[in-house]
Residue frames as a rotation matrix with the C-alpha (Angstrom) as fourth column:
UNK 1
0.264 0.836 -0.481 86.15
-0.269 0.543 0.795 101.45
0.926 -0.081 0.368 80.53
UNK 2
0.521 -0.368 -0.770 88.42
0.767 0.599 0.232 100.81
0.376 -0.712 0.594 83.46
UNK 3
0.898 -0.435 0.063 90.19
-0.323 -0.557 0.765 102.95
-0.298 -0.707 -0.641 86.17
UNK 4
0.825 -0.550 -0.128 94.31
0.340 0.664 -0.666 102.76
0.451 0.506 0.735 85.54
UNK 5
0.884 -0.364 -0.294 97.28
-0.047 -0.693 0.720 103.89
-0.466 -0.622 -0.629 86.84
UNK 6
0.717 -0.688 -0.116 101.13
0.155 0.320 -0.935 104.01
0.680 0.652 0.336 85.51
UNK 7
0.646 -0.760 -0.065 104.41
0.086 -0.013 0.996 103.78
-0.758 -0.649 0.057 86.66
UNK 8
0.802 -0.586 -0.114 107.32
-0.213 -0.101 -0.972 105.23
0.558 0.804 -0.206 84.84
UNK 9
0.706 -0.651 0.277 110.74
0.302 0.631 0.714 104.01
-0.640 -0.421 0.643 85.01
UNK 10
0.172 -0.741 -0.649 114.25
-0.864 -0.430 0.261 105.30
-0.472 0.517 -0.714 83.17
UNK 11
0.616 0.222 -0.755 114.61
-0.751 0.455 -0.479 103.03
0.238 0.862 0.447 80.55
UNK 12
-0.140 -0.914 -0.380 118.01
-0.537 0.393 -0.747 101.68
0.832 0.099 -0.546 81.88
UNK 13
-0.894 0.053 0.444 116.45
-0.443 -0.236 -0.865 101.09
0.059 -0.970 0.234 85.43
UNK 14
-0.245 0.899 -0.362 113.33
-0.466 0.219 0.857 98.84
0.850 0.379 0.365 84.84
UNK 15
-0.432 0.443 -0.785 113.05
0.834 0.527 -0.161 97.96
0.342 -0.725 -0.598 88.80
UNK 16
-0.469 0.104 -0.877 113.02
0.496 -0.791 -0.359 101.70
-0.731 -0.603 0.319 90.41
UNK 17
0.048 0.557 0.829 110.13
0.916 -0.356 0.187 103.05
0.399 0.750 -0.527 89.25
UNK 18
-0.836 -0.465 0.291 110.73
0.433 -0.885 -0.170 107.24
0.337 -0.016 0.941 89.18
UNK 19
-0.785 0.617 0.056 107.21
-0.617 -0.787 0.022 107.80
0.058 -0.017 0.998 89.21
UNK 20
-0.958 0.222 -0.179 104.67
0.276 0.885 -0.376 106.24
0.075 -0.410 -0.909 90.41
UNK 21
-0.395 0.787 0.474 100.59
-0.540 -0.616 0.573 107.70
0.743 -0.030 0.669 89.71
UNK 22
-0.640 0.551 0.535 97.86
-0.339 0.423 -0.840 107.40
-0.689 -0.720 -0.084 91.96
UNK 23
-0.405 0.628 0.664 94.64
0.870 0.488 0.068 105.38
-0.282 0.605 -0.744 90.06
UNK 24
-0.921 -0.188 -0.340 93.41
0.024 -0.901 0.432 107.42
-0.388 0.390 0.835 87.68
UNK 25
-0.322 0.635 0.703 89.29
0.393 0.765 -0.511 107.06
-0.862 0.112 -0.495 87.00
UNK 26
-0.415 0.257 0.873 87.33
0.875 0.374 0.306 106.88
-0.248 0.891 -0.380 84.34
UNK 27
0.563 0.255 0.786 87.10
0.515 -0.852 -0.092 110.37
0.646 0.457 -0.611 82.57
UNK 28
0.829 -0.306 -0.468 89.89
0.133 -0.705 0.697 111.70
-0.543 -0.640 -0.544 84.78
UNK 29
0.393 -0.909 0.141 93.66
0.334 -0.002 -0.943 112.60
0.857 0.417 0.303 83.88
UNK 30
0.526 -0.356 -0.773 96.49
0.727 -0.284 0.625 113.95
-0.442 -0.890 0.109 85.26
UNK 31
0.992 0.018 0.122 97.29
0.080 -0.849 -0.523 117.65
0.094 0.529 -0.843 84.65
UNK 32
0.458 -0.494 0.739 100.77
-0.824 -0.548 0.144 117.62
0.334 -0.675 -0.658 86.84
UNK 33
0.800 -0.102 -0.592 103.21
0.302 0.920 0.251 115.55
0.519 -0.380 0.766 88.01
UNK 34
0.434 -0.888 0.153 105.82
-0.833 -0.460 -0.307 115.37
0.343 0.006 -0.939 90.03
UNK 35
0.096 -0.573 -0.814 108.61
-0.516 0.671 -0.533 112.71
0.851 0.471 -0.231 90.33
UNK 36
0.881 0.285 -0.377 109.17
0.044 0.745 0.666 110.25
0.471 -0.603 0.644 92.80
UNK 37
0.434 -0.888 0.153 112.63
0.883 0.453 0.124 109.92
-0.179 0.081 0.980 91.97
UNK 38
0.587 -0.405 -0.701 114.60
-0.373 -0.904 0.209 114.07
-0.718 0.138 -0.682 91.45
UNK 39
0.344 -0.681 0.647 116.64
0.931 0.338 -0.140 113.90
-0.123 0.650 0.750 88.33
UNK 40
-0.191 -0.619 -0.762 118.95
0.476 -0.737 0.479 116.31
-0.858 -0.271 0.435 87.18
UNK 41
0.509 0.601 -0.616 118.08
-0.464 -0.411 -0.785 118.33
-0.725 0.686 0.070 84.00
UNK 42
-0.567 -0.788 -0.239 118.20
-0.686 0.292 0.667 116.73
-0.456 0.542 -0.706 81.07
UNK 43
0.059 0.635 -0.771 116.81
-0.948 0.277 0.156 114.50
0.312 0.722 0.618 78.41
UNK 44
-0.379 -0.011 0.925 115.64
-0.375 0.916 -0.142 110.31
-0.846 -0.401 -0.351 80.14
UNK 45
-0.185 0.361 -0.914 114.66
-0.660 0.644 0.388 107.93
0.728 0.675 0.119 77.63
UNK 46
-0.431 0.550 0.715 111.93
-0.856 0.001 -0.517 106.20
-0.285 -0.835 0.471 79.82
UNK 47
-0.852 0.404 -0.333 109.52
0.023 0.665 0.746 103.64
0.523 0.628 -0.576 79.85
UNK 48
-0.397 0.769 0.500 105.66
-0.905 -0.237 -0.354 104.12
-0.154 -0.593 0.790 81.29
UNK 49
-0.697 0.608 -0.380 103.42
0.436 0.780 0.449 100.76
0.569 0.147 -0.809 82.05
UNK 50
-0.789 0.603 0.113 100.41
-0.566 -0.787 0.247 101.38
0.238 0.131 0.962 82.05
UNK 51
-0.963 0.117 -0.244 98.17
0.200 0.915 -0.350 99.28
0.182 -0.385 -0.905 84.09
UNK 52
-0.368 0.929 -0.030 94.32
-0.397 -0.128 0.909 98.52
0.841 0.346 0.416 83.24
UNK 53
-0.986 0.160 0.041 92.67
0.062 0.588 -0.807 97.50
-0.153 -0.793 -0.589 86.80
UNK 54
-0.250 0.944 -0.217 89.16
0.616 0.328 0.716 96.08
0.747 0.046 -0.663 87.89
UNK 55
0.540 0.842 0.022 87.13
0.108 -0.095 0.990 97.16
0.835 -0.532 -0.142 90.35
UNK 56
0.928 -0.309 -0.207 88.95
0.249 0.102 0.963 95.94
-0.276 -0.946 0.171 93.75
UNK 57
0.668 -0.730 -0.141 92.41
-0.731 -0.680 0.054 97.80
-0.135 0.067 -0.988 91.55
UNK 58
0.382 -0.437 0.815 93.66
0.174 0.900 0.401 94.26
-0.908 -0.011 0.419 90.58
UNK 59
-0.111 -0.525 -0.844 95.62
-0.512 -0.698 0.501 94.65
-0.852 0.487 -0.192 87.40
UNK 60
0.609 0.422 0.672 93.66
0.061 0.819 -0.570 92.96
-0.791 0.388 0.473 84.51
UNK 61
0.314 -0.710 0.630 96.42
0.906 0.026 -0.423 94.35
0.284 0.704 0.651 81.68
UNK 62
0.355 -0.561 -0.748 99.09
0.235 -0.721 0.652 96.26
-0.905 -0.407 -0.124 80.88
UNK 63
0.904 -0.236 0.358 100.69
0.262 -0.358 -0.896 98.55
0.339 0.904 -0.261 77.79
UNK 64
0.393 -0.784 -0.480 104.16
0.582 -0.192 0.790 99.29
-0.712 -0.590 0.380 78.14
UNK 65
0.754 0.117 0.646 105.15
0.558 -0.633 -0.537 102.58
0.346 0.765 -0.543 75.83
UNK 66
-0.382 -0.923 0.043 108.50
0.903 -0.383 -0.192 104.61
0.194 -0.034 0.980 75.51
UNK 67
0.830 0.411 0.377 108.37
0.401 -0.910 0.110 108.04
0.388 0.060 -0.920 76.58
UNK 68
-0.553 -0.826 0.110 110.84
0.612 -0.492 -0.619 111.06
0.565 -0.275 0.778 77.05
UNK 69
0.922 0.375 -0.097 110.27
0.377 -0.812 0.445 112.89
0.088 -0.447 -0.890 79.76
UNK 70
0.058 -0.497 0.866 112.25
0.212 -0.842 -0.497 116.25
0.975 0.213 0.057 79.60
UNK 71
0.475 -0.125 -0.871 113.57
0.772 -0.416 0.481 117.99
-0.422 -0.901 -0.101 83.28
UNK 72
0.168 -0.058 0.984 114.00
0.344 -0.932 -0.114 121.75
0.924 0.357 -0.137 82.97
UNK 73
-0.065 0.137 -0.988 114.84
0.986 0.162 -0.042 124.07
0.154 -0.977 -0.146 85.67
């Protein structure tokens, strides 16, 4: 119902966010990413917040959800 955007962070590291999306609207996604932050290969135990914005991209809520993100080369 709302436009959103996220910002992942290494789990240990909850100021420096690695990744950072651009708003994402309604019915869109993101196919691709790439990091903010280079890491080295290897397995991050992460954390994504997910932020729910209005209109003018104010943040009306947020979800905060573990995720691994994997780095292959």
């Amino acid at each position: 119902t709302n436009p959103v955007y996220l910002d992942v962070f290494l789990a240990e590291d909850e100021e420096n966010a690695i990744y950072k999306s651009p708003v994402i609207p309604v019915g869109s996604s993101l196919q691709e990413i790439k990091l903010d932050t280079p890491l080295s290969d290897g397995t991050y135990d992460c954390v994504a917040v997910y932020h729910l914005v209005d209109d003018d991209q104010n943040t009306i809520s947020t979800l905060r959800v573990t995720v691994t993100v994997i780095i292959e080369g």
